[in-house]
mmCIF file of the N, C-alpha and C atoms, coordinates in Angstrom:
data_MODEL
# 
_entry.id   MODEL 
# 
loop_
_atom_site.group_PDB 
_atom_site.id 
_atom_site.type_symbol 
_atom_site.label_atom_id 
_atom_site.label_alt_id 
_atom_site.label_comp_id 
_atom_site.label_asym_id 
_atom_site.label_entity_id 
_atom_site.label_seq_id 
_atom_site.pdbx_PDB_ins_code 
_atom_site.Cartn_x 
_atom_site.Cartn_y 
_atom_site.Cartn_z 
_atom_site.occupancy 
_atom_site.B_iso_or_equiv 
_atom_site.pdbx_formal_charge 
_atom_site.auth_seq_id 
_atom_site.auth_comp_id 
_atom_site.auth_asym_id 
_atom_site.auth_atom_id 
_atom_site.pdbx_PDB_model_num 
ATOM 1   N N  . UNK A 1 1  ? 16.442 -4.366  16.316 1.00 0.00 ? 1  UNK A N  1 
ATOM 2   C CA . UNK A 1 1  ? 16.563 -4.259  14.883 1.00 0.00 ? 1  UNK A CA 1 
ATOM 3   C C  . UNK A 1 1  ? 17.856 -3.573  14.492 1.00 0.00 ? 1  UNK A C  1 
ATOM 4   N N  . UNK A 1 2  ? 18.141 -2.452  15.523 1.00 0.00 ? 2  UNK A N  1 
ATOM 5   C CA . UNK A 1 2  ? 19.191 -1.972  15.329 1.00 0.00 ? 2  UNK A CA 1 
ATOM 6   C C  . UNK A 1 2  ? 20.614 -2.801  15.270 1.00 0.00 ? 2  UNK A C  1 
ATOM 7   N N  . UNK A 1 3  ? 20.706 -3.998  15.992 1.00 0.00 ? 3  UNK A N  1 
ATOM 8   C CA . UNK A 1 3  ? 21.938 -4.961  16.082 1.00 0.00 ? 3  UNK A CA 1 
ATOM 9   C C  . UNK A 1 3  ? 21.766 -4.978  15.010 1.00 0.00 ? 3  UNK A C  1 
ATOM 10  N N  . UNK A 1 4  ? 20.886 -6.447  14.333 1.00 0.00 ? 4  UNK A N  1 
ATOM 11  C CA . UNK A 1 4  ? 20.414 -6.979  13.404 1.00 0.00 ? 4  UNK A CA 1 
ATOM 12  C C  . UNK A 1 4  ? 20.847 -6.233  11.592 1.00 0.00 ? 4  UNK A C  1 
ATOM 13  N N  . UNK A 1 5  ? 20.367 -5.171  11.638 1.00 0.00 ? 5  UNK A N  1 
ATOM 14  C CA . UNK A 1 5  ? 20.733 -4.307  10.321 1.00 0.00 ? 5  UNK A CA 1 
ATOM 15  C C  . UNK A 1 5  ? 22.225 -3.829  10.667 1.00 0.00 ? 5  UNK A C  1 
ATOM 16  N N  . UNK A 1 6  ? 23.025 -3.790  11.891 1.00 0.00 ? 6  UNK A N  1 
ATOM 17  C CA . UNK A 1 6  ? 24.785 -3.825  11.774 1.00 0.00 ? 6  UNK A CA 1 
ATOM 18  C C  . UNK A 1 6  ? 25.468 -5.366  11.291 1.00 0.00 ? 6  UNK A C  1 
ATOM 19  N N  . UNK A 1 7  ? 24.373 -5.938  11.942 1.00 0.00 ? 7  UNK A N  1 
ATOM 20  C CA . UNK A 1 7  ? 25.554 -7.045  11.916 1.00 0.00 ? 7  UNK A CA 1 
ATOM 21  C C  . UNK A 1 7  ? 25.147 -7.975  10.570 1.00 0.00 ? 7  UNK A C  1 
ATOM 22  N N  . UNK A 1 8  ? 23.660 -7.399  9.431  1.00 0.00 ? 8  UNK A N  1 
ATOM 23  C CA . UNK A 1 8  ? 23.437 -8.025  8.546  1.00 0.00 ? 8  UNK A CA 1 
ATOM 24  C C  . UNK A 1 8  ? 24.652 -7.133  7.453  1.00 0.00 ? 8  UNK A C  1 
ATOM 25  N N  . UNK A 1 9  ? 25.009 -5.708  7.866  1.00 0.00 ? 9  UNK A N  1 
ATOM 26  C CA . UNK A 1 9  ? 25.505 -5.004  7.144  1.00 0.00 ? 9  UNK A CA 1 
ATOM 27  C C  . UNK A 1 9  ? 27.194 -5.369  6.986  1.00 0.00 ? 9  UNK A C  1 
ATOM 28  N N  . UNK A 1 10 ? 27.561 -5.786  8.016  1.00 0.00 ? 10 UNK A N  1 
ATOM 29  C CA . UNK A 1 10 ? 28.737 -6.224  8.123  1.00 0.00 ? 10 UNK A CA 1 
ATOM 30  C C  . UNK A 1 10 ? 29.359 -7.521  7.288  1.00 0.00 ? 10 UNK A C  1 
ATOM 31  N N  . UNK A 1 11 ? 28.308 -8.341  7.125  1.00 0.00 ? 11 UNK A N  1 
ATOM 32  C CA . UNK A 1 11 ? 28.363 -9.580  6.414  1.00 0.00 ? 11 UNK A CA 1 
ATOM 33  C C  . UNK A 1 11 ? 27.942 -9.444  4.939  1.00 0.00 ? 11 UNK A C  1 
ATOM 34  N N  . UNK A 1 12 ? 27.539 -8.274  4.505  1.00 0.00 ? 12 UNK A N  1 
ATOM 35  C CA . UNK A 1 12 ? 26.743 -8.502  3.108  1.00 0.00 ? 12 UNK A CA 1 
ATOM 36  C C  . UNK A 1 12 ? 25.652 -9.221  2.971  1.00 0.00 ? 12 UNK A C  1 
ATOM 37  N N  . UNK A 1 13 ? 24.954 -9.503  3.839  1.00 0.00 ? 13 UNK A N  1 
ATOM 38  C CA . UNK A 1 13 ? 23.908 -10.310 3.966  1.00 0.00 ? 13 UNK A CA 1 
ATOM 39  C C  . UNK A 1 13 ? 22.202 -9.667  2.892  1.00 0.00 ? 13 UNK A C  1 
ATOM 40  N N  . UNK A 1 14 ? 22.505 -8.495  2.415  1.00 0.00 ? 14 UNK A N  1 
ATOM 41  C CA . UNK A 1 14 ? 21.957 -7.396  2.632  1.00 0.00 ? 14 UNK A CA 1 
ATOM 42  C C  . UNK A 1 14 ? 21.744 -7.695  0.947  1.00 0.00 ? 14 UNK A C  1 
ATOM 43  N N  . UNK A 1 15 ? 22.527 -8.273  0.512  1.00 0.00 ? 15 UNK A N  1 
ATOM 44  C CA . UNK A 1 15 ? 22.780 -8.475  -1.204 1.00 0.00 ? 15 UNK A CA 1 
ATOM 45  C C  . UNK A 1 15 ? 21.862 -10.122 -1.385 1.00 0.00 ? 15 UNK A C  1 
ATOM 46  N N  . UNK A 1 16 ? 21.560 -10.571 0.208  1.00 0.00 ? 16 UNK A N  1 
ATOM 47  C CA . UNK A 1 16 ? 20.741 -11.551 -0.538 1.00 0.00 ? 16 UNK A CA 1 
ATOM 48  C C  . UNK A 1 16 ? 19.436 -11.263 -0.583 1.00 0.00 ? 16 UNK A C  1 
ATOM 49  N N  . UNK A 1 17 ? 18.822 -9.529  0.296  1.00 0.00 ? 17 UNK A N  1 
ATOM 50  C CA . UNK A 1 17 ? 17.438 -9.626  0.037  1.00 0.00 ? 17 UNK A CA 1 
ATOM 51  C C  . UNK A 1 17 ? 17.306 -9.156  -1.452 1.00 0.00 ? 17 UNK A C  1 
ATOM 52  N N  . UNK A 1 18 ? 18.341 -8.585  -1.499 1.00 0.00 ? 18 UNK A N  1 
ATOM 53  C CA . UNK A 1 18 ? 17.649 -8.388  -3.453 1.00 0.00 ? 18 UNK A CA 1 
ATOM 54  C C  . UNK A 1 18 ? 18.113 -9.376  -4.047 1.00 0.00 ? 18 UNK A C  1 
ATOM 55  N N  . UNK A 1 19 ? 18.252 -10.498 -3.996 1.00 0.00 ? 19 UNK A N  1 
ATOM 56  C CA . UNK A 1 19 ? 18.251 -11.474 -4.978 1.00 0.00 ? 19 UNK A CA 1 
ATOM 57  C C  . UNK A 1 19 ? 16.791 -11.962 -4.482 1.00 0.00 ? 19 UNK A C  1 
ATOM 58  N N  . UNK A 1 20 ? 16.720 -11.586 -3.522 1.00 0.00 ? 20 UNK A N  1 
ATOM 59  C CA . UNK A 1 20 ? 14.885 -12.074 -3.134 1.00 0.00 ? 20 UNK A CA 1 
ATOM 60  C C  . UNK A 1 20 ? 13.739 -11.735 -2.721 1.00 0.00 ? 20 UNK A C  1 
ATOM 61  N N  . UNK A 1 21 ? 13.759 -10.456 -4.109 1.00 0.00 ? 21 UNK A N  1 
ATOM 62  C CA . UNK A 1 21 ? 13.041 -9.341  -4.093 1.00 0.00 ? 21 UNK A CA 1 
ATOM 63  C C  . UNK A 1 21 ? 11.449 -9.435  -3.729 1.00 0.00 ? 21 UNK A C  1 
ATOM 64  N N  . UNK A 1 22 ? 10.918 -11.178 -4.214 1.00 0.00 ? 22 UNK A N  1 
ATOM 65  C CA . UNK A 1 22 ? 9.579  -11.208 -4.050 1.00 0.00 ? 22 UNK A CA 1 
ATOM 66  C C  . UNK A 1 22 ? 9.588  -11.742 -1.970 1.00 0.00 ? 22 UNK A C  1 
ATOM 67  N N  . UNK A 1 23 ? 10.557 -12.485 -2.172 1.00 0.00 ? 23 UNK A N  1 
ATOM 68  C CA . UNK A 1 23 ? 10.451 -12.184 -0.926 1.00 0.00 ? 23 UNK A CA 1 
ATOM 69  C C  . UNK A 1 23 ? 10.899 -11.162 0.110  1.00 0.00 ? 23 UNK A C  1 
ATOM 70  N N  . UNK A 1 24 ? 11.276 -10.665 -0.198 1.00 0.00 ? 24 UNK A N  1 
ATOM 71  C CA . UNK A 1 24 ? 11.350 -9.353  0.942  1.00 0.00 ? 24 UNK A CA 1 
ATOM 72  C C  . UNK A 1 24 ? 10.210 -8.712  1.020  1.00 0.00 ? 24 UNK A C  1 
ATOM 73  N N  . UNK A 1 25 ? 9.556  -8.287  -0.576 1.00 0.00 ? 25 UNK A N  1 
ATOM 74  C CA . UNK A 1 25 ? 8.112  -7.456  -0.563 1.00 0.00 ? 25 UNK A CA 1 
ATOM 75  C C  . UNK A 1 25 ? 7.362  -8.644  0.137  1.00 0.00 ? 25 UNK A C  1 
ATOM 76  N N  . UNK A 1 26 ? 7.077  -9.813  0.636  1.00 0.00 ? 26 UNK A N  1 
ATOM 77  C CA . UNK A 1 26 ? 6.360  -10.377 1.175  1.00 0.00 ? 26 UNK A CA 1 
ATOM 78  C C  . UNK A 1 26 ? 6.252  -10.228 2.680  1.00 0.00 ? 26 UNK A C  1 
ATOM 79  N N  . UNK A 1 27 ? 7.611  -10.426 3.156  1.00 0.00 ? 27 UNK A N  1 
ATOM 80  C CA . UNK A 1 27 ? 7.332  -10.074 4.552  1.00 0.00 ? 27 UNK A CA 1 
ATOM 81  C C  . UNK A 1 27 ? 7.586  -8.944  4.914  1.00 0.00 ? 27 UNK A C  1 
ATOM 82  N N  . UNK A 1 28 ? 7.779  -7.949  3.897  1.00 0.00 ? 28 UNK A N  1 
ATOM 83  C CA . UNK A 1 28 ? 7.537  -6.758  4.161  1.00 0.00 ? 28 UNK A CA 1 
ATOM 84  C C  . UNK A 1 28 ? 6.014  -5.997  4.543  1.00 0.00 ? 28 UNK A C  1 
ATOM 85  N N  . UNK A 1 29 ? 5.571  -6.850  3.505  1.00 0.00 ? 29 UNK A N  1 
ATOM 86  C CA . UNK A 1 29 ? 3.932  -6.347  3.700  1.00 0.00 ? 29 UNK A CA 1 
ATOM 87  C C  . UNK A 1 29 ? 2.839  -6.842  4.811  1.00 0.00 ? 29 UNK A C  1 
ATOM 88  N N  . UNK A 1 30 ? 3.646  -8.550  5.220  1.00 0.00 ? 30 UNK A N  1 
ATOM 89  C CA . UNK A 1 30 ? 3.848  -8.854  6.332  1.00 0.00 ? 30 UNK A CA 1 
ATOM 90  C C  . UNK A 1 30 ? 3.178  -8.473  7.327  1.00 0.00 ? 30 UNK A C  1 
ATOM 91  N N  . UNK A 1 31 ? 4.616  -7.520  7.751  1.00 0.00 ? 31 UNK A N  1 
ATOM 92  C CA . UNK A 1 31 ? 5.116  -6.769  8.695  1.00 0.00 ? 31 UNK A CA 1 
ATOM 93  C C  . UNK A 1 31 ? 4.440  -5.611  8.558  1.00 0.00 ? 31 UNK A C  1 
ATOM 94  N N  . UNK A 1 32 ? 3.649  -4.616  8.159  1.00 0.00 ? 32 UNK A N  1 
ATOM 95  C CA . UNK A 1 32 ? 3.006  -3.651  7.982  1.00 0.00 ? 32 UNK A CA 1 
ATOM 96  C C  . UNK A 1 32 ? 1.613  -4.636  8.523  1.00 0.00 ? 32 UNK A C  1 
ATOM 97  N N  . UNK A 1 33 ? 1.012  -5.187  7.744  1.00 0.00 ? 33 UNK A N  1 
ATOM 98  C CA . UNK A 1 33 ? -0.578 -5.778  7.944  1.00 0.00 ? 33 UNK A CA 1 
ATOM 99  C C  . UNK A 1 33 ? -0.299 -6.326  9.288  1.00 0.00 ? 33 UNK A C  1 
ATOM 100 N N  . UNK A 1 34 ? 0.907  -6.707  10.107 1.00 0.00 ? 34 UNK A N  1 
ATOM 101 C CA . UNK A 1 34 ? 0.867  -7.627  11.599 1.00 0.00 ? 34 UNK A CA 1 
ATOM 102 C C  . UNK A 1 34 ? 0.775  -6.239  12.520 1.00 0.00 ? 34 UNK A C  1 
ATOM 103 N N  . UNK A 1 35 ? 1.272  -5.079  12.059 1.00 0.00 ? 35 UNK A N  1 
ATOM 104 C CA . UNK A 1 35 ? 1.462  -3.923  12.858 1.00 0.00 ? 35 UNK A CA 1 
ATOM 105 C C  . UNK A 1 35 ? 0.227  -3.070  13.066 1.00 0.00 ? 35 UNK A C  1 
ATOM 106 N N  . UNK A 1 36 ? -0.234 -2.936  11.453 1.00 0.00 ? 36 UNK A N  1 
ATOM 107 C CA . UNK A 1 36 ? -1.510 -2.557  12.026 1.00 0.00 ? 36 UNK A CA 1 
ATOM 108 C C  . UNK A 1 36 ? -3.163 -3.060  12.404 1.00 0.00 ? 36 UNK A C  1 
ATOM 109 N N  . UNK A 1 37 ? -2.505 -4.952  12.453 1.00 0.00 ? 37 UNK A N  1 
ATOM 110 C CA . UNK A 1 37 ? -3.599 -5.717  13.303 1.00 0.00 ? 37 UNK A CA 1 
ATOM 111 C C  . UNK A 1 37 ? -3.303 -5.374  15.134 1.00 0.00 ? 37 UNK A C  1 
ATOM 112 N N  . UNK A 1 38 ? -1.827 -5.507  14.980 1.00 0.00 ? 38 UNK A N  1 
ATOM 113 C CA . UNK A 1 38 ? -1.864 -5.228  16.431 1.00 0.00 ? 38 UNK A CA 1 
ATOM 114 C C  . UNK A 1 38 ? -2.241 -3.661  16.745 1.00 0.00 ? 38 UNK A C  1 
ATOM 115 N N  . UNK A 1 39 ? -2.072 -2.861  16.256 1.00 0.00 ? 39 UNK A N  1 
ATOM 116 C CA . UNK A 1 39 ? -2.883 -1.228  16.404 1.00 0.00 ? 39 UNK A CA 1 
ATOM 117 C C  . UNK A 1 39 ? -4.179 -1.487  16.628 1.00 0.00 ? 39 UNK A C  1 
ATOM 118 N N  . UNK A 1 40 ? -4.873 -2.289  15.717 1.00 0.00 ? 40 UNK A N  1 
ATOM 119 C CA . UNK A 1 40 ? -6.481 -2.527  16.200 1.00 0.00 ? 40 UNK A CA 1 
ATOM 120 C C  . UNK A 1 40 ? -6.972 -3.167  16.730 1.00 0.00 ? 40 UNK A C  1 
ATOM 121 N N  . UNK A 1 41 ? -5.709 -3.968  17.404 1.00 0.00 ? 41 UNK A N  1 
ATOM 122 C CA . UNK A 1 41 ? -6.443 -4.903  18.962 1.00 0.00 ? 41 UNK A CA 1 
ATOM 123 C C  . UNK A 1 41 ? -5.773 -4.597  20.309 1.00 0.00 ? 41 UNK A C  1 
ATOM 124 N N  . UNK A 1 42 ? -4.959 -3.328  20.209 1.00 0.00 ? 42 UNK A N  1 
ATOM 125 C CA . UNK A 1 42 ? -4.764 -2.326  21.109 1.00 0.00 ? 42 UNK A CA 1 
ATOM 126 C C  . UNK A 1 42 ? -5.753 -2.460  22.234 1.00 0.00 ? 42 UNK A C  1 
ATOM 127 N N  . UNK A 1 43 ? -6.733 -1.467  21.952 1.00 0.00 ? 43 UNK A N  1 
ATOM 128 C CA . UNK A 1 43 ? -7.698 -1.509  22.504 1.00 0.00 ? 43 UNK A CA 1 
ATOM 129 C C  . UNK A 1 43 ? -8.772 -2.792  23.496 1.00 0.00 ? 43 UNK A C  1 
ATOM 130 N N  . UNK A 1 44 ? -8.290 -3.699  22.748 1.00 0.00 ? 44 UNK A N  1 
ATOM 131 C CA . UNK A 1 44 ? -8.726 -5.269  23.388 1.00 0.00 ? 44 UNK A CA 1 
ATOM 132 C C  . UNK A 1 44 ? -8.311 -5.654  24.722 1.00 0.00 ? 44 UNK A C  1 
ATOM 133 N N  . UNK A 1 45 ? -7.165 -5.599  25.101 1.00 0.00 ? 45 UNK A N  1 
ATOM 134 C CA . UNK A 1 45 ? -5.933 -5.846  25.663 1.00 0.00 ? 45 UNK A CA 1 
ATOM 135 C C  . UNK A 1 45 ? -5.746 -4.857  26.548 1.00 0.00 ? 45 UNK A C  1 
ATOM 136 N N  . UNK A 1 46 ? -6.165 -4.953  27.791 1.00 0.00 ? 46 UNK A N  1 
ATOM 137 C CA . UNK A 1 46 ? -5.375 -4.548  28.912 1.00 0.00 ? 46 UNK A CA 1 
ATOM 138 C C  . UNK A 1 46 ? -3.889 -4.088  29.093 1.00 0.00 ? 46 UNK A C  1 
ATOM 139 N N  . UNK A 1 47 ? -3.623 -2.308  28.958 1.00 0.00 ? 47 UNK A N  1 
ATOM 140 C CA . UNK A 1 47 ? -2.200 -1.973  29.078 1.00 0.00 ? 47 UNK A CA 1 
ATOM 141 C C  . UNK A 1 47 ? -1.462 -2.678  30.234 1.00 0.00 ? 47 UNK A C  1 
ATOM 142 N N  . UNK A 1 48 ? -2.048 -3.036  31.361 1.00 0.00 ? 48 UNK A N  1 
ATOM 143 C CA . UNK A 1 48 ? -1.377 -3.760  32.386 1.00 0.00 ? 48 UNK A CA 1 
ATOM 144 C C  . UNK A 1 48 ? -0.919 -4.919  32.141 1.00 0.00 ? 48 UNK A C  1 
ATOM 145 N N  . UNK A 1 49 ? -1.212 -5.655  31.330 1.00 0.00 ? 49 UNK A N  1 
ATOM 146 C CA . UNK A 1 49 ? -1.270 -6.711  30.191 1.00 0.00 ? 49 UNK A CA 1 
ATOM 147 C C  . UNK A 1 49 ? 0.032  -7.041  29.229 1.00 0.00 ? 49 UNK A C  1 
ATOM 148 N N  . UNK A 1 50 ? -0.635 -6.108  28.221 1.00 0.00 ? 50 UNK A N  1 
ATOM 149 C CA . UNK A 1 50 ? 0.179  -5.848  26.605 1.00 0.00 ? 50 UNK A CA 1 
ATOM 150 C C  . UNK A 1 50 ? 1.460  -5.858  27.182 1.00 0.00 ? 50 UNK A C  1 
ATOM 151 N N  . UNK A 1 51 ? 1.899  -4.019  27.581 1.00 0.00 ? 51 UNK A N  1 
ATOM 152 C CA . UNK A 1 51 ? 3.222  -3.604  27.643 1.00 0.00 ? 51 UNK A CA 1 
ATOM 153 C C  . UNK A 1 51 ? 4.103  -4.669  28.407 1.00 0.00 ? 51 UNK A C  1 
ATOM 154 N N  . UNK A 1 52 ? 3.899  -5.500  29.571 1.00 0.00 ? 52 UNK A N  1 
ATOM 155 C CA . UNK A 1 52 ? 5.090  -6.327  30.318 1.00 0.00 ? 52 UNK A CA 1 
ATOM 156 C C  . UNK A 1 52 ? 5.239  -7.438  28.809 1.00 0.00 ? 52 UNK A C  1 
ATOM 157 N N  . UNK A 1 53 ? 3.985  -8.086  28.163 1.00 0.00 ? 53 UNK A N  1 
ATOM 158 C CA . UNK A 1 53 ? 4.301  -9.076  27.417 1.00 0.00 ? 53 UNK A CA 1 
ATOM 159 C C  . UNK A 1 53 ? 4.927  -8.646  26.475 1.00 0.00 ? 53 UNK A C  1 
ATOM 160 N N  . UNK A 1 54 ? 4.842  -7.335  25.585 1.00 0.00 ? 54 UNK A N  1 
ATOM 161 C CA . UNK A 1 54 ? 5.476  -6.841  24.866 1.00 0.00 ? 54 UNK A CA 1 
ATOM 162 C C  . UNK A 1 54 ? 7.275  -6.542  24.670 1.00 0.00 ? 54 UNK A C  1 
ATOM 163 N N  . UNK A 1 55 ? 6.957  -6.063  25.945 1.00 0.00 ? 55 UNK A N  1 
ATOM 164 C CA . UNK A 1 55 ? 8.529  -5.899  26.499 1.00 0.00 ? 55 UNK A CA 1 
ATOM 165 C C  . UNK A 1 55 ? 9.188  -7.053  26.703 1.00 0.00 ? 55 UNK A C  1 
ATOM 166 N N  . UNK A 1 56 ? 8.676  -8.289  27.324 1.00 0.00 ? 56 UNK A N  1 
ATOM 167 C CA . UNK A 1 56 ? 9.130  -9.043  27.427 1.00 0.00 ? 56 UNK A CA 1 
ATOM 168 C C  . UNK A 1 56 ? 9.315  -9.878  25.988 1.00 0.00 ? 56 UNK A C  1 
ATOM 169 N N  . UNK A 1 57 ? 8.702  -9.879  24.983 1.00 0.00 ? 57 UNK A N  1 
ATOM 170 C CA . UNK A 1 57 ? 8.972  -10.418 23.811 1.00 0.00 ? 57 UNK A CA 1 
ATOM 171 C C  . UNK A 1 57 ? 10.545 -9.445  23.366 1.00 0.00 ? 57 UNK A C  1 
ATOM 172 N N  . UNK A 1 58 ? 10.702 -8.450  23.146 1.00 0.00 ? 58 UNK A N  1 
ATOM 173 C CA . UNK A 1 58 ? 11.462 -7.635  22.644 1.00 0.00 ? 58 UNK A CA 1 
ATOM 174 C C  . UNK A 1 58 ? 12.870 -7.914  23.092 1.00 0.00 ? 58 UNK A C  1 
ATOM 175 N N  . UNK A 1 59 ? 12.859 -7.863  25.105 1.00 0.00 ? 59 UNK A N  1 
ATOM 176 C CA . UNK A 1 59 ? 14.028 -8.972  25.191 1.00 0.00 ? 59 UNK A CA 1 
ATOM 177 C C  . UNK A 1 59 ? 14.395 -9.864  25.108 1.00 0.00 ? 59 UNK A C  1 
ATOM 178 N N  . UNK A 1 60 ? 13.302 -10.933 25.001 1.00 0.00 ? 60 UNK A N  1 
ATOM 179 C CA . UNK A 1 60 ? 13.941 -12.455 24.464 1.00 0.00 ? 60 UNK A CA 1 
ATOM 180 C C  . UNK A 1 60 ? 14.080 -12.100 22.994 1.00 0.00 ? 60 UNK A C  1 
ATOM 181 N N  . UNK A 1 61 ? 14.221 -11.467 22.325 1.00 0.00 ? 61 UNK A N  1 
ATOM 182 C CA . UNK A 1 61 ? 14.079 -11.460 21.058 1.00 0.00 ? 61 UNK A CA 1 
ATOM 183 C C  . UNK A 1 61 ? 15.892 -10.537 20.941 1.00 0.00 ? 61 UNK A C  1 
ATOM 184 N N  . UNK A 1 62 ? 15.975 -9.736  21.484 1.00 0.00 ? 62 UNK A N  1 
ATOM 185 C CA . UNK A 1 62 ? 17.362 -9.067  21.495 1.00 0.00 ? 62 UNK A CA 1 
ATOM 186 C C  . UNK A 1 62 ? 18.650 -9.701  22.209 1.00 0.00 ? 62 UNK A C  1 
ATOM 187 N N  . UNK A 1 63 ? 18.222 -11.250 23.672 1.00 0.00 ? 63 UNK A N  1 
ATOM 188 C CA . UNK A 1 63 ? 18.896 -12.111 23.809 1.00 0.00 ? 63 UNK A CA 1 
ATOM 189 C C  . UNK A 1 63 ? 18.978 -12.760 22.927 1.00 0.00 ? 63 UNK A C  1 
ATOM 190 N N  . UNK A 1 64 ? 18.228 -13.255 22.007 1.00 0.00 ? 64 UNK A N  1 
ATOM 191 C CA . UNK A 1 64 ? 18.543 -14.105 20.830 1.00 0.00 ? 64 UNK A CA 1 
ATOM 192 C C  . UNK A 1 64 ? 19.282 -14.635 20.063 1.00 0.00 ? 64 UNK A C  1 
ATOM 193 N N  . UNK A 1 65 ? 19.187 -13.053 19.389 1.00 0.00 ? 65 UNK A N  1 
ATOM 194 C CA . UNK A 1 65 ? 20.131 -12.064 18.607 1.00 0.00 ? 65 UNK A CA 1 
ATOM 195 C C  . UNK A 1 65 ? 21.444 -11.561 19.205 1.00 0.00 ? 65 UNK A C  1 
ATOM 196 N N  . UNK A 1 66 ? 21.551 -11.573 19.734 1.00 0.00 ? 66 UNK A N  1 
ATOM 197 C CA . UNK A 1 66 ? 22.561 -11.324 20.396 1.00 0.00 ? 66 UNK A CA 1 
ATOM 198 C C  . UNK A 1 66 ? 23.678 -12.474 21.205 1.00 0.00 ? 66 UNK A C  1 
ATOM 199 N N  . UNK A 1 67 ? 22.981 -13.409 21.109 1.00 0.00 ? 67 UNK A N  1 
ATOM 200 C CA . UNK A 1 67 ? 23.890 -14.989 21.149 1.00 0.00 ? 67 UNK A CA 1 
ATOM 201 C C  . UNK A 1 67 ? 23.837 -15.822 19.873 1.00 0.00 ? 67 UNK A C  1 
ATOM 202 N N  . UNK A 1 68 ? 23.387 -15.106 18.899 1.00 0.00 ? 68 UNK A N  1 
ATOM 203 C CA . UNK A 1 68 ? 23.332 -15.724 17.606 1.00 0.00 ? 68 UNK A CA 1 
ATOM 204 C C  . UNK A 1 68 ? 24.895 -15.523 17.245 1.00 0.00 ? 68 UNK A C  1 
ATOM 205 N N  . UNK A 1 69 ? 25.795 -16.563 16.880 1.00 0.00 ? 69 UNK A N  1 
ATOM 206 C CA . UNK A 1 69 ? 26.772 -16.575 15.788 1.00 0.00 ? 69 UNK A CA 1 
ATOM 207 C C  . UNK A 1 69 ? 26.408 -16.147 14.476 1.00 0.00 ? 69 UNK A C  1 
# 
């Protein structure tokens, strides 16, 4: 996230979420209700499990981003 908010900051990109205010509060709220579904299926899920898939989402997700033009 940390790339992501430099390199949205660098571009001004940042001036189009407030032109799209209903959407930002959308996947903002999103993003809160996905966080704390995954908090309450914690428990479901085998830590031997979760954390490699987790982690492993986070780096394909920061290779991504990071070969994104």
């Amino acid at each position: 996230m940390l790339v992501a908010f430099a390199r949205y900051s660098r571009d001004g990109s940042f001036a189009v979420l407030g032109a799209n205010l209903r959407f930002t509060l959308v996947m903002a709220v999103g993003s809160v209700a996905g966080a704390m579904l995954g908090g309450l299926l914690l428990g479901v899920s085998p830590d031997l499990v979760l954390i490699p898939a987790l982690a492993a989402i986070l780096l394909v997700s920061a290779i991504k981003l990071a070969r994104h033009n």
